[in-house]
N, CA and C of each residue as an Amber inpcrd file, in Angstrom:
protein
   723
  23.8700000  46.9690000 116.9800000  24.3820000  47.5770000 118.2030000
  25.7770000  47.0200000 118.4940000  26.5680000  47.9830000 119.1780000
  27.8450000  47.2620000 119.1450000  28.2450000  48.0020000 120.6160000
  28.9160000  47.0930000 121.5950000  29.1730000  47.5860000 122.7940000
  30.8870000  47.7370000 122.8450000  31.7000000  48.6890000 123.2050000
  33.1520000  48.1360000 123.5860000  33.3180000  48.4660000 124.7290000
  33.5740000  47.4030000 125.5790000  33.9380000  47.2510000 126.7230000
  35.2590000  47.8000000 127.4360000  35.5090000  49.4130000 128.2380000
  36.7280000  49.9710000 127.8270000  37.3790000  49.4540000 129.8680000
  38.7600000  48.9340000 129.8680000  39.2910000  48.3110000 130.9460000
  40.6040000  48.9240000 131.0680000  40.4310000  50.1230000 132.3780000
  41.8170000  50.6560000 132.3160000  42.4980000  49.7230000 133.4590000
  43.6540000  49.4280000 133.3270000  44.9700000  48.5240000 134.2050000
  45.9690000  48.9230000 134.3680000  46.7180000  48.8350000 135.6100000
  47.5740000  49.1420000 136.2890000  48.2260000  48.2980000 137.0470000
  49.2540000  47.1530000 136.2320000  49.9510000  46.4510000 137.2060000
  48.6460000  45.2880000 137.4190000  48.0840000  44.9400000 136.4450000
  46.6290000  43.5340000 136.9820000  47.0750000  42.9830000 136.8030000
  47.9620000  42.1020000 136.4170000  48.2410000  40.7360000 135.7720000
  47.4520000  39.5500000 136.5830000  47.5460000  40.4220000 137.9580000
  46.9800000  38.7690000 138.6190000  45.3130000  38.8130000 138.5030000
  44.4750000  39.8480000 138.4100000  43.2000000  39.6930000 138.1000000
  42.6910000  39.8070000 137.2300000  43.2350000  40.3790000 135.6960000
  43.1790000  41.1150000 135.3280000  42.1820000  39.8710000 133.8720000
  43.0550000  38.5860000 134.2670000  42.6210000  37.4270000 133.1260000
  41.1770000  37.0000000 133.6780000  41.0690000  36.9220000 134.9730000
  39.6480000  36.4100000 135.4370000  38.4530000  37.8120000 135.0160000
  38.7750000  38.3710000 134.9790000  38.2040000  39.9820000 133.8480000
  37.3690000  39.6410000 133.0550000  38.4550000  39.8290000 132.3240000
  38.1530000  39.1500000 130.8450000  37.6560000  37.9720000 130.5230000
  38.1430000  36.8250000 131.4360000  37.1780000  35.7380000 131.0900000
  35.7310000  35.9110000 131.5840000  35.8800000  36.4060000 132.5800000
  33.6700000  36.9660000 133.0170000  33.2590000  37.6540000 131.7500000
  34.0920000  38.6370000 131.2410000  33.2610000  39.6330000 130.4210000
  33.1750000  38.7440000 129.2580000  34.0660000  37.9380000 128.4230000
  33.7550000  36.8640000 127.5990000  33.0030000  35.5950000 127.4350000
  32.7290000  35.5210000 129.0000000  31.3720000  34.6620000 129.3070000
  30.1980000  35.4790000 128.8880000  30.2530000  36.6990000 129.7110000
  28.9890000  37.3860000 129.9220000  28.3410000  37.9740000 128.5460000
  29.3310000  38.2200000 127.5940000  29.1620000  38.5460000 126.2140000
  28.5510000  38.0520000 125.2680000  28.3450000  36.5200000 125.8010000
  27.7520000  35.7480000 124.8150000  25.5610000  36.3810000 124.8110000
  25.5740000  37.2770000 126.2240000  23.9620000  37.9790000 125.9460000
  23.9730000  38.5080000 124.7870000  25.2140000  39.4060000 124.6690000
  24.9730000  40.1160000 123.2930000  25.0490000  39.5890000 122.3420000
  25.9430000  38.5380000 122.3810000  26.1200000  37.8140000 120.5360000
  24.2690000  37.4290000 120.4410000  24.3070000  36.9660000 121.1060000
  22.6700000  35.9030000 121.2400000  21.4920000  37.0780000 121.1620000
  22.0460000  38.5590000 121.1790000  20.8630000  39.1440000 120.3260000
  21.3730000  39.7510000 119.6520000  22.6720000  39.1630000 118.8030000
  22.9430000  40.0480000 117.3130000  23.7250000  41.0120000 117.7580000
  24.3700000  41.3850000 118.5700000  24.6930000  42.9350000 118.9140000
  26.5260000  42.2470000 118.9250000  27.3010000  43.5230000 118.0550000
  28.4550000  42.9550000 118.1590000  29.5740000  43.8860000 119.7540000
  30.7030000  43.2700000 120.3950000  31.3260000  43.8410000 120.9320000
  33.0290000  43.6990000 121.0200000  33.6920000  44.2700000 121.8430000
  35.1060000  44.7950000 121.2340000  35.8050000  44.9010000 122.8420000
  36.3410000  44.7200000 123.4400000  37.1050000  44.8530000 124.6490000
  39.0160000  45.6360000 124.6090000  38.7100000  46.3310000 125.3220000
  39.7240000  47.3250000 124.7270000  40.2700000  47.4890000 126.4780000
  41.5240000  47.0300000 126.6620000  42.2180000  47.5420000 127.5940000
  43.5130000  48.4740000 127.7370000  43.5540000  49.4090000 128.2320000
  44.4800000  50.8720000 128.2450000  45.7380000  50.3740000 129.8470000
  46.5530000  49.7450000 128.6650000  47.8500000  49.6500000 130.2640000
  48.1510000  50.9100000 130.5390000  47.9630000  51.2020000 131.7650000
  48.3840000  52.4030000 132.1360000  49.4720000  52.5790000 132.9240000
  50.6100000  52.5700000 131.8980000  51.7990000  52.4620000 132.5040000
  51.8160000  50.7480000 133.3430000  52.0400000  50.4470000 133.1390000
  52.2790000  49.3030000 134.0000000  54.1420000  48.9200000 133.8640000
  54.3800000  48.2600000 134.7090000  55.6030000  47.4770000 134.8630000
  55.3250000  45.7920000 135.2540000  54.5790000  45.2630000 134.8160000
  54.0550000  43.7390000 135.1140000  53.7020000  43.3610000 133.7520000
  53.2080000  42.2420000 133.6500000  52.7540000  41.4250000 132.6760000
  51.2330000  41.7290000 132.1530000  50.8030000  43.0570000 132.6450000
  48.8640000  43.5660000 132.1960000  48.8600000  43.3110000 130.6720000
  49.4680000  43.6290000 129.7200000  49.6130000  43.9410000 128.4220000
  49.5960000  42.4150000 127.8250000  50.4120000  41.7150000 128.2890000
  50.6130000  40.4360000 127.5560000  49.2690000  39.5140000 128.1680000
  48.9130000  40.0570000 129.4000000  47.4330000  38.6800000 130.0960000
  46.1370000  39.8290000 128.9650000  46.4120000  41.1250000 129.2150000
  44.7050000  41.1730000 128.1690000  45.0140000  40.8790000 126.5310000
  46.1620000  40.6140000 126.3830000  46.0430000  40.1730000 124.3750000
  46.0750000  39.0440000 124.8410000  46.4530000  38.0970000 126.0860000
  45.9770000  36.4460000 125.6420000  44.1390000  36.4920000 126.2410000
  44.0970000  37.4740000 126.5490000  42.4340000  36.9910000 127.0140000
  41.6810000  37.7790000 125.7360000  42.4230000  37.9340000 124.6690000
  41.7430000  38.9460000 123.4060000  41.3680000  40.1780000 123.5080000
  42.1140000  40.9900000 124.2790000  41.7850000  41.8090000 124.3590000
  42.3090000  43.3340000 123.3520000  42.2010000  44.4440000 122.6830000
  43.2610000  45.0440000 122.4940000  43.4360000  45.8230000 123.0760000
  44.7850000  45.9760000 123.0950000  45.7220000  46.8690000 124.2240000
  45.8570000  47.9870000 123.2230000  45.7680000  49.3280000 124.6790000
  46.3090000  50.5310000 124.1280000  46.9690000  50.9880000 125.6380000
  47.9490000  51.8710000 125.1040000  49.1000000  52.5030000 126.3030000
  48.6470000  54.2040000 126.6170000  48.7800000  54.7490000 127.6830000
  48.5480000  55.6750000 128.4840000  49.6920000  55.8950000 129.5000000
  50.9650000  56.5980000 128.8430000  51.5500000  57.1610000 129.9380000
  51.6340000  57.6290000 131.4470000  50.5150000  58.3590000 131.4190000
  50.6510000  59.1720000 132.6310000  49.5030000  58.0600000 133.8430000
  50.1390000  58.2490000 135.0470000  49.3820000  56.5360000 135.6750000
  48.1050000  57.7350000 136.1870000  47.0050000  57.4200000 135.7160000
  45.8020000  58.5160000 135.8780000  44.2270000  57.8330000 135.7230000
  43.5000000  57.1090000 136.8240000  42.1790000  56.2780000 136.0040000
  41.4950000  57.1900000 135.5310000  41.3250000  58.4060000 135.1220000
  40.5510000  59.3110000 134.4510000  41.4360000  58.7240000 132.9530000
  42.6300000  59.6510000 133.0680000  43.1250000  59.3590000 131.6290000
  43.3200000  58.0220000 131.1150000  43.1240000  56.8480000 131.7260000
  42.8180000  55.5800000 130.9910000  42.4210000  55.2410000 130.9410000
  40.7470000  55.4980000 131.1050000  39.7910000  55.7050000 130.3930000
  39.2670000  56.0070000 129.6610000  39.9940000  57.3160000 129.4290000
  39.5760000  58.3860000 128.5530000  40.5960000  57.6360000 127.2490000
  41.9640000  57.3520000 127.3960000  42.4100000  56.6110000 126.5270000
  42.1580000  55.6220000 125.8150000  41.5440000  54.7250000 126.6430000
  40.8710000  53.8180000 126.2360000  39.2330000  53.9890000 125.3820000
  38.9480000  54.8380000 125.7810000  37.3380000  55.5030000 125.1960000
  37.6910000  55.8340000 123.4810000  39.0190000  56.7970000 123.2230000
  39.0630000  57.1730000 122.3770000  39.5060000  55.9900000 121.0020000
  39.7630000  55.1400000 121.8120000  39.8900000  53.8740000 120.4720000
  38.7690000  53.2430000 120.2840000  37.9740000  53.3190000 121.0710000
  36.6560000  52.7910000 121.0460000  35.8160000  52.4430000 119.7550000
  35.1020000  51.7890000 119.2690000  34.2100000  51.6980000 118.1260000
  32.9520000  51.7840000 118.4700000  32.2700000  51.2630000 119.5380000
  31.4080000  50.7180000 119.8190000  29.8400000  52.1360000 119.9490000
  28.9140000  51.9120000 119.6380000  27.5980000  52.9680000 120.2000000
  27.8250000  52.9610000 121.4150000  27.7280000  51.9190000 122.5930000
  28.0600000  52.5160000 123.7930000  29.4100000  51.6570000 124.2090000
  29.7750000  52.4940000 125.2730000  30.6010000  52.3870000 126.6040000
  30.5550000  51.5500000 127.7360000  31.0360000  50.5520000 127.8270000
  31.0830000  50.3170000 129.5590000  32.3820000  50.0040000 130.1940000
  32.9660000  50.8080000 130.8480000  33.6000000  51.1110000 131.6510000
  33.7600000  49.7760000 132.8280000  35.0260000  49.0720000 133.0960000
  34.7140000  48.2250000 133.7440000  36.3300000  48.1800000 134.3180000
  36.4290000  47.9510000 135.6920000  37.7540000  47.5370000 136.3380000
  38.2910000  46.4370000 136.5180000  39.7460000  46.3220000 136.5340000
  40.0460000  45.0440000 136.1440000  40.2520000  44.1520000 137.4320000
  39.5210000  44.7290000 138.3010000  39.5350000  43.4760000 139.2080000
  38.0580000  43.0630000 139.6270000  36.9570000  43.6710000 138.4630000
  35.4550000  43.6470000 138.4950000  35.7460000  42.1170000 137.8660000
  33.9600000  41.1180000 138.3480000  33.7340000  40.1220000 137.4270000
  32.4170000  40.2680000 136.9870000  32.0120000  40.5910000 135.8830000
  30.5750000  40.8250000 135.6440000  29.8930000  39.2830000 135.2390000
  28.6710000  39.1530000 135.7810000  27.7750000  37.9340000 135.1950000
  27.4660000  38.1220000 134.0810000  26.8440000  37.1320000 133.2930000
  26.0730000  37.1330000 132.1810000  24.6300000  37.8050000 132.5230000
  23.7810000  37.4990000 133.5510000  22.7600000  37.8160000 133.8710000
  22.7130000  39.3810000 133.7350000  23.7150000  40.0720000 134.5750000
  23.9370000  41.6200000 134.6380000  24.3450000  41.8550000 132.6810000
  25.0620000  41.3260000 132.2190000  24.8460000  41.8710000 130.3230000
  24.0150000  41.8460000 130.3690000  22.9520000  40.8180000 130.4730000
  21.5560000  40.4370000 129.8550000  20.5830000  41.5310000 130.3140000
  20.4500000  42.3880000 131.7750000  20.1580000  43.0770000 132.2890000
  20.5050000  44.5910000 131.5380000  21.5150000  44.8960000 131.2160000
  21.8530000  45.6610000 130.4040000  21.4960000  45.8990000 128.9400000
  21.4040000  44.9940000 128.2650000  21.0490000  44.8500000 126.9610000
  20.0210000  44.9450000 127.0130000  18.6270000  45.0500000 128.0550000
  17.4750000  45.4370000 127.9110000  17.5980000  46.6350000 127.6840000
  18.2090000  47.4970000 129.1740000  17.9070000  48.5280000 129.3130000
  18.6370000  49.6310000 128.1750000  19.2130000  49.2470000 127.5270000
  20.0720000  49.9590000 126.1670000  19.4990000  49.9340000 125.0930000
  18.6340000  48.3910000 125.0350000  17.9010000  48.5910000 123.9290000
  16.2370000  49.7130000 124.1720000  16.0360000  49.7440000 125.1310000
  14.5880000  50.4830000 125.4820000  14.7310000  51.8990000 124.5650000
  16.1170000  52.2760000 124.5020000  16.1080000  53.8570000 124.0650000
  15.9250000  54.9890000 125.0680000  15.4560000  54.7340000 126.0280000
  15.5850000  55.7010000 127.1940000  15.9650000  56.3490000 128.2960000
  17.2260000  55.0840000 127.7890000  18.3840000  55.0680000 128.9760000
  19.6200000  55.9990000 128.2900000  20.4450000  56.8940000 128.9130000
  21.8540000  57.5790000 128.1270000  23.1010000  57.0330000 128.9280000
  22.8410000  56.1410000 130.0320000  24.3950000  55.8390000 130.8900000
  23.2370000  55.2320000 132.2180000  24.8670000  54.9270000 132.9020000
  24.5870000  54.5500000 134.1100000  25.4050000  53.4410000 134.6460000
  24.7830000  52.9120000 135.9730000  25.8430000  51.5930000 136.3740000
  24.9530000  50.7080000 136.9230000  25.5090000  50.1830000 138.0360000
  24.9900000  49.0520000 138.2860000  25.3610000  48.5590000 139.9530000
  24.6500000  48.0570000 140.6830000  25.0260000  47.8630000 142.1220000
  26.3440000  47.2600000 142.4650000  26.7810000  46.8090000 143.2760000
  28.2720000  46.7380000 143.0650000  28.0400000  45.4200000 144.7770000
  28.5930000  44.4930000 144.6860000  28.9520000  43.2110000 145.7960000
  30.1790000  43.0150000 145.7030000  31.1610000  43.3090000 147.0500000
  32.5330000  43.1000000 147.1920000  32.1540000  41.5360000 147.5640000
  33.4440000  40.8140000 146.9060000  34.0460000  39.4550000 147.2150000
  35.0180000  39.6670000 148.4830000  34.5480000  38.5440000 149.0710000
  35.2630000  38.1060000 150.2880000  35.6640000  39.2760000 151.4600000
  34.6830000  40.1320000 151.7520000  35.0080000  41.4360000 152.5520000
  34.3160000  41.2160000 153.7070000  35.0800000  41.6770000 155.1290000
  34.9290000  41.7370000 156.0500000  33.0600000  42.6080000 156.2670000
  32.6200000  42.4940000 157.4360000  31.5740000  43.2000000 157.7810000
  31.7070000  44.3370000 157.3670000  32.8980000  45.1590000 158.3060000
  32.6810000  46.6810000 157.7790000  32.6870000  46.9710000 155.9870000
  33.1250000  46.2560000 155.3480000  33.5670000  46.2580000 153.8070000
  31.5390000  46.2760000 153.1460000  31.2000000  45.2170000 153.8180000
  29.9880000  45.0360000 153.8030000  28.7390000  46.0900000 153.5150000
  29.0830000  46.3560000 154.9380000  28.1160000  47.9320000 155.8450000
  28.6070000  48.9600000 154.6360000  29.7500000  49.3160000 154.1760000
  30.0000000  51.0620000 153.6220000  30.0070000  50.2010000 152.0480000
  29.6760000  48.8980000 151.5460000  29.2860000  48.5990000 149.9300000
  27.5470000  49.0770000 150.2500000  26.9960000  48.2840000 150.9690000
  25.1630000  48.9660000 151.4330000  25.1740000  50.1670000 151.0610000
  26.3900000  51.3170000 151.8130000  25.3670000  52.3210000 152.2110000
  26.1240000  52.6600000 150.7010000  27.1360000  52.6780000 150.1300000
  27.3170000  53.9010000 148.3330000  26.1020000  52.9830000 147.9680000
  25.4480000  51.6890000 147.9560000  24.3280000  51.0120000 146.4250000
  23.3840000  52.1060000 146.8390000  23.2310000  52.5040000 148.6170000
  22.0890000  53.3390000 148.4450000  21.9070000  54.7060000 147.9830000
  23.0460000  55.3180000 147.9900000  23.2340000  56.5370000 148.0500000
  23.8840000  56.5110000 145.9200000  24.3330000  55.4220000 145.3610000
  24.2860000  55.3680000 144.1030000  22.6660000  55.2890000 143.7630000
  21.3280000  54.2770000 143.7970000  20.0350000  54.3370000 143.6150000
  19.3740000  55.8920000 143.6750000  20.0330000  56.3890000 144.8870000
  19.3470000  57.8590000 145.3360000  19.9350000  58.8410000 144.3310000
  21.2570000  58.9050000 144.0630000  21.7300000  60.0150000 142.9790000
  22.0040000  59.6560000 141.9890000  21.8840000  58.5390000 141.6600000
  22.1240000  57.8820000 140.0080000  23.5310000  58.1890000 139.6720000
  24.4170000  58.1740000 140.9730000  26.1040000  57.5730000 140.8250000
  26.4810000  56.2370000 140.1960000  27.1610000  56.8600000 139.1150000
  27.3530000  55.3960000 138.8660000  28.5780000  55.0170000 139.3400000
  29.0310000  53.5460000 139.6280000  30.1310000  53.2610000 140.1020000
  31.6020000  53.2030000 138.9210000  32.9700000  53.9250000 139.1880000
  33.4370000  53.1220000 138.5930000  34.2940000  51.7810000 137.4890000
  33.4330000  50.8760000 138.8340000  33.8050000  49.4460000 138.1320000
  32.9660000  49.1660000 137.4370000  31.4720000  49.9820000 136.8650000
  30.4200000  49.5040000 136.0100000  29.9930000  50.8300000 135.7370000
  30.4500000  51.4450000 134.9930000  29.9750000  53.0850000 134.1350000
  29.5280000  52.8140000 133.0710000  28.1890000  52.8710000 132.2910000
  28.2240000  52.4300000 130.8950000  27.3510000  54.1900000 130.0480000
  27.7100000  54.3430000 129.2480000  26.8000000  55.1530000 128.5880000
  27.0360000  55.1110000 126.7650000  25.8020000  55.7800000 125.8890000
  26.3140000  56.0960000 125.1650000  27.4810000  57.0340000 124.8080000
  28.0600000  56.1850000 123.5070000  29.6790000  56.9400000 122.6530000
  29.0010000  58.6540000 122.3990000  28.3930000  58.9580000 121.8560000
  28.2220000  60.5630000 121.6130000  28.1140000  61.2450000 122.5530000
  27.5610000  60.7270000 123.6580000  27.1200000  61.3900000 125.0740000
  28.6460000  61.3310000 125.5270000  29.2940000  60.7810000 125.7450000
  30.8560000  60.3470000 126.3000000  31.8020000  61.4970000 125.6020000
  31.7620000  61.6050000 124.3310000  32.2720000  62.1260000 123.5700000
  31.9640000  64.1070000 123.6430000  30.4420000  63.9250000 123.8630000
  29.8050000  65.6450000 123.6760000  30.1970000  65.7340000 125.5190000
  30.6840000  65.1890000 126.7730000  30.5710000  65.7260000 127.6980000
  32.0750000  65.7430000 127.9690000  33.1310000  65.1510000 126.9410000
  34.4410000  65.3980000 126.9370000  35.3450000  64.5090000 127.5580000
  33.9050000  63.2590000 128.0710000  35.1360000  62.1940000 129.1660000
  35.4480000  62.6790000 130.2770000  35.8320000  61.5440000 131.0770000
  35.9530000  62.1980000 132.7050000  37.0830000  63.3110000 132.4340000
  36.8800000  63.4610000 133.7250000  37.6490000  64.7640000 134.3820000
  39.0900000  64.4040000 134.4190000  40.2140000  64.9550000 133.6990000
  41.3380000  64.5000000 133.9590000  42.2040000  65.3150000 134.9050000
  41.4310000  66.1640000 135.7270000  41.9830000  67.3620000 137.0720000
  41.6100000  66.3090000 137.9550000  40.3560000  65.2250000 138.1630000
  40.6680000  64.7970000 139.3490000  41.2590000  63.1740000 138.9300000
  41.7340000  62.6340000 140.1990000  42.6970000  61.4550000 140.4330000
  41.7700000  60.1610000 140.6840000  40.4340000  60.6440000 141.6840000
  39.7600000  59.4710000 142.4420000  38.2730000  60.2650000 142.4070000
  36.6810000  59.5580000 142.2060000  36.4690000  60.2760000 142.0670000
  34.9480000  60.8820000 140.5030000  36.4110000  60.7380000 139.9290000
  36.2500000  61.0480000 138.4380000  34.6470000  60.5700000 138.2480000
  33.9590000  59.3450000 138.4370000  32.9940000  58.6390000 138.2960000
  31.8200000  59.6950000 138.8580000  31.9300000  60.2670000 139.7100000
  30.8260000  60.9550000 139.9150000  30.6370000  62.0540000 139.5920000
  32.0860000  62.3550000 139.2800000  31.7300000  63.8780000 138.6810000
  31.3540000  63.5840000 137.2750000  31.3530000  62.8860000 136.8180000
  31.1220000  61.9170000 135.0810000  29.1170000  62.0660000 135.2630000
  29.4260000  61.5320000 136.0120000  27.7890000  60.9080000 136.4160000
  26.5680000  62.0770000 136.4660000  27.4210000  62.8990000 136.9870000
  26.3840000  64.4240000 137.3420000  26.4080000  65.1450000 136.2550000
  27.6270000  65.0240000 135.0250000  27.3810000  66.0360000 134.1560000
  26.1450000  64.9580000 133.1880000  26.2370000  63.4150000 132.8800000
  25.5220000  62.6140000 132.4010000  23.8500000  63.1960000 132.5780000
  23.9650000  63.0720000 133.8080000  22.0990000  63.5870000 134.1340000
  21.7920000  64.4900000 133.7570000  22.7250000  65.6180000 133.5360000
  22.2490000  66.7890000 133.3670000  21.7100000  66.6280000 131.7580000
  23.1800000  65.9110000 131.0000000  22.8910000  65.8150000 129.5750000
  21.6420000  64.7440000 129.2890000  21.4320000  63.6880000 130.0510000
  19.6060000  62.8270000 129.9670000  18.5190000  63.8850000 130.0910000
  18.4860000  64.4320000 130.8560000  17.0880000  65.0960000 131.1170000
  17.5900000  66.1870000 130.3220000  18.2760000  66.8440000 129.6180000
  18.1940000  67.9050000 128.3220000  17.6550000  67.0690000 127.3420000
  18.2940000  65.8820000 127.2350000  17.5610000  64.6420000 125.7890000
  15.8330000  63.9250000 126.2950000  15.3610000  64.1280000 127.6130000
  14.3290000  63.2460000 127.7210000  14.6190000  62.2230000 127.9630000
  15.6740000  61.9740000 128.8020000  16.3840000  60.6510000 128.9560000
  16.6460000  60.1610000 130.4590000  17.1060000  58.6800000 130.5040000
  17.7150000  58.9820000 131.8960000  18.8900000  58.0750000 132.3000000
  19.0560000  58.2000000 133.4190000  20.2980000  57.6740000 133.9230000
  20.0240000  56.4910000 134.8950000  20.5430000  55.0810000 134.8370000
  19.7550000  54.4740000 135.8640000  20.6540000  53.6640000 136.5120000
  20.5980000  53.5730000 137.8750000  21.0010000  52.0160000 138.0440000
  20.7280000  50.6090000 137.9540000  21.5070000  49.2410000 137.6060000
  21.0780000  48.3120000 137.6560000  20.7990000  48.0290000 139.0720000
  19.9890000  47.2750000 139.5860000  20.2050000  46.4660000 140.9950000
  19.7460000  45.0380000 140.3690000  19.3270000  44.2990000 139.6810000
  18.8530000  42.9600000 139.6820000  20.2850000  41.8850000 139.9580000
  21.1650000  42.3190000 139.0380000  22.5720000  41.8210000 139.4020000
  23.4740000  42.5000000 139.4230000  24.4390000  42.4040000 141.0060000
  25.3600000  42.9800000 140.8190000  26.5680000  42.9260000 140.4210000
  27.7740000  44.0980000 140.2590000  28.7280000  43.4240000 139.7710000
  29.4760000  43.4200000 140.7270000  30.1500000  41.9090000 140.8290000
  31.1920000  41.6420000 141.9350000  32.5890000  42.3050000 141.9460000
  32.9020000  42.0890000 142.9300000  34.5370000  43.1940000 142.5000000
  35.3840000  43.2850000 144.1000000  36.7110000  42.9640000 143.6900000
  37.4020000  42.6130000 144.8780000  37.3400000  43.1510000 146.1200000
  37.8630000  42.6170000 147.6360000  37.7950000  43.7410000 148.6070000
  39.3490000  43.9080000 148.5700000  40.0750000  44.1990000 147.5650000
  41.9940000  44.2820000 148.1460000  41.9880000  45.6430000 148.9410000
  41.6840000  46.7450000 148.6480000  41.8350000  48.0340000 149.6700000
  41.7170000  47.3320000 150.8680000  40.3200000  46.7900000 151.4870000
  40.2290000  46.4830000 152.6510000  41.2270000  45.1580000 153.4340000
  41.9130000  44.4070000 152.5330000  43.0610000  43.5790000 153.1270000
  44.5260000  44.5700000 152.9320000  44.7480000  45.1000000 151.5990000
  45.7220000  45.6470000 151.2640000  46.2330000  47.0140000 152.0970000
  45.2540000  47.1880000 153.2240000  45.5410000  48.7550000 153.5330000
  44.6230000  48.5430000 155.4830000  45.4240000  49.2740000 156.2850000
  45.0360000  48.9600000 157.4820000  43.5780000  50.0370000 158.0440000
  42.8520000  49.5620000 158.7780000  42.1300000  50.3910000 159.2440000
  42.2010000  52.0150000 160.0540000  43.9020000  52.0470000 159.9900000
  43.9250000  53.5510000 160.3930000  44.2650000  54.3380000 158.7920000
  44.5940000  53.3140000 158.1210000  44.9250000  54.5700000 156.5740000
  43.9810000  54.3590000 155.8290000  42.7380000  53.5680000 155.6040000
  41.3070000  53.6880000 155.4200000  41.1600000  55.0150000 156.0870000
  40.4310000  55.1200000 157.4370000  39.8760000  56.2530000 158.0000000
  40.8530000  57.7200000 157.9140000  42.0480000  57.0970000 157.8570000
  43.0180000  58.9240000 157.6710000  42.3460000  59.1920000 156.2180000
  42.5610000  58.6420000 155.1270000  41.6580000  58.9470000 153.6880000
  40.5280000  59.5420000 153.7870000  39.3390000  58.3560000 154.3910000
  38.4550000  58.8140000 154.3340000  37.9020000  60.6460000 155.2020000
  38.7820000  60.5180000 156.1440000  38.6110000  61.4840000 156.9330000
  39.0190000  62.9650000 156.2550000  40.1680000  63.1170000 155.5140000
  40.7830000  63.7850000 155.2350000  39.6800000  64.2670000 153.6390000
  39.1440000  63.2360000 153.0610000  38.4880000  63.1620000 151.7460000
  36.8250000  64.1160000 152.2380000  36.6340000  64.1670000 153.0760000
  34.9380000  64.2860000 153.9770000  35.4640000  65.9070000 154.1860000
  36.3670000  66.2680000 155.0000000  37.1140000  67.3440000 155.1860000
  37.4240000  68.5830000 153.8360000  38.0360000  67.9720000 152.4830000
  38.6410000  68.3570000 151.7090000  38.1600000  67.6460000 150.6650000
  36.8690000  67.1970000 149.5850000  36.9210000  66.2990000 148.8420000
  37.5790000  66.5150000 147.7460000  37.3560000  67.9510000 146.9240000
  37.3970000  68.7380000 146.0720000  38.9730000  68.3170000 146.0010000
  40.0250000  69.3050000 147.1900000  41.0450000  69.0900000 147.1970000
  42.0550000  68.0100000 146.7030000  41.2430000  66.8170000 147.9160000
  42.0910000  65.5780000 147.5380000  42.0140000  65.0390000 146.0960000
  40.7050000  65.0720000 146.1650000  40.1520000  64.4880000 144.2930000
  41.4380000  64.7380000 143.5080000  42.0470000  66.0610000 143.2120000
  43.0140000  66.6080000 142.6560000  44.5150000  66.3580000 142.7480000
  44.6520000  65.6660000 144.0280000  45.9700000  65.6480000 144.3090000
  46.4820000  64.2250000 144.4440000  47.0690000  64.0350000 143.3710000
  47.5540000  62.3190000 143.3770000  48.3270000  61.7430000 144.5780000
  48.7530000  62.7170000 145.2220000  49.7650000  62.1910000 146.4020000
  48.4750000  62.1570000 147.8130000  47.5980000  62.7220000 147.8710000
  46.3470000  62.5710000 148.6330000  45.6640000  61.2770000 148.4450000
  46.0420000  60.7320000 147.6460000  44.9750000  59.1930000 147.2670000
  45.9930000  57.9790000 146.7530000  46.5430000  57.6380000 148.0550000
  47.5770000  56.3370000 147.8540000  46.8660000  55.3160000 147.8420000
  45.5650000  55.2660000 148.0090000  44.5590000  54.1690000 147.7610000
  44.4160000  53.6900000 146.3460000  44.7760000  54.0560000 145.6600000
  44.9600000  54.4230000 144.3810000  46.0620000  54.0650000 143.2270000
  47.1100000  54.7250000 144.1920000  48.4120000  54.9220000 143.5950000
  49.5820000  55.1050000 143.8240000  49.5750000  54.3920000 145.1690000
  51.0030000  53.4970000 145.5320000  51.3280000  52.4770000 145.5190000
  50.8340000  51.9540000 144.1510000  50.9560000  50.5830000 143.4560000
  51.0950000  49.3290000 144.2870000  50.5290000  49.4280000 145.7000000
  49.8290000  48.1030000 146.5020000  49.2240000  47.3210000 145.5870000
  49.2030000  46.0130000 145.2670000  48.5250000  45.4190000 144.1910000
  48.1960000  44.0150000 145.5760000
């Protein structure tokens, strides 16, 4: 079995090494049952130092023009080696416990994708309250998040990779065509909850509580829309780091 771990970046330099060192901790589940893996990060466009911190954390780098987390993913997917996928952000820190958690459920055979619960670091209450309510509403629709998307390479490959029409997003529309393709195979889609994966609160310091709610408001209103429109989702991609 062989996993590659695909990490699209944008301008990480400053988180981007503590990444990689979790996922190179956490990796050692798989060596320890034989299973080999590969970490592959897609600078996406950057103007910082992302490129030079994931080749000192071993990583290999591949480039993606257009600044898009669909398409550097998808960039990153296509260098890929690995049977499966996991999809991971570079300001995620995954445990070892959560691999180890994973490597069950991959080896069972009855799993085709999925993610995993998600715990913001250092976030205010409200950050708190709206991480609760997506773990519940990810458990209920088998959304995966994301900062933790994993599925099999053929499944990734036969459903074409995310969506490169939308901007923000992308993850769930990924997720819904996934289920559809499990239950055509007898398969399914699951979430982890035993461990979650941690992952920064910067939106919620980096961005004030009236341009949180104008987003969100405007996204509830128009999801479809905004999804599509890169200038609709500065949460994103007005390179606040």
């Amino acid at each position: 079995m062989r996993l590659s771990v695909v990490i699209p970046a944008y301008n990480e330099e400053r988180l981007l090494g503590r990444c990689l060192a979790s996922v190179a901790e956490a990796a050692t589940e798989l060596t320890r049952r034989g299973w080999a893996h590969e970490v592959i990060v897609c600078d996406n466009n950057s103007t910082d130092r992302t490129a030079a911190v994931a080749r000192a954390g071993g990583a290999r780098v591949v480039f993606e023009p257009v600044n898009q987390i669909a398409r550097a993913r998808n960039t990153g997917a296509r260098a890929a080696t690995g049977d499966w996928l996991l999809f991971l952000d570079a300001d995620c820190v995954p445990a070892a416990a959560l691999f180890a958690e994973l490597a069950q459920v991959l080896s069972s055979g009855r799993v085709l994708g999925g993610g995993a619960r998600v715990a913001l670091e250092n976030a205010p209450a409200e950050g708190r309250a709206l991480t609760a309510l997506w773990n519940l509403i990810s458990r209920l629709t088998a959304w995966a998040p994301g900062g933790f998307l994993f599925c099999e390479t053929a499944a990734f490959r036969a459903l074409g990779g995310f969506n490169e029409e939308l901007y923000v997003s992308e993850e769930i529309d990924f997720s819904r065509r996934l289920k559809h393709l499990a239950r055509a195979q007898g398969r399914r889609v699951v979430i982890l909850r035993r461990h979650p994966v941690l992952t920064s609160a910067r939106k919620l310091h980096l961005y004030t509580p009236a341009e949180l709610r104008a987003f969100t408001w405007q996204f509830v209103r128009r999801p479809l829309a905004v999804a599509r429109d890169r200038a609709a989702c500065p949460l994103w991609y007005d390179g606040r780091r």
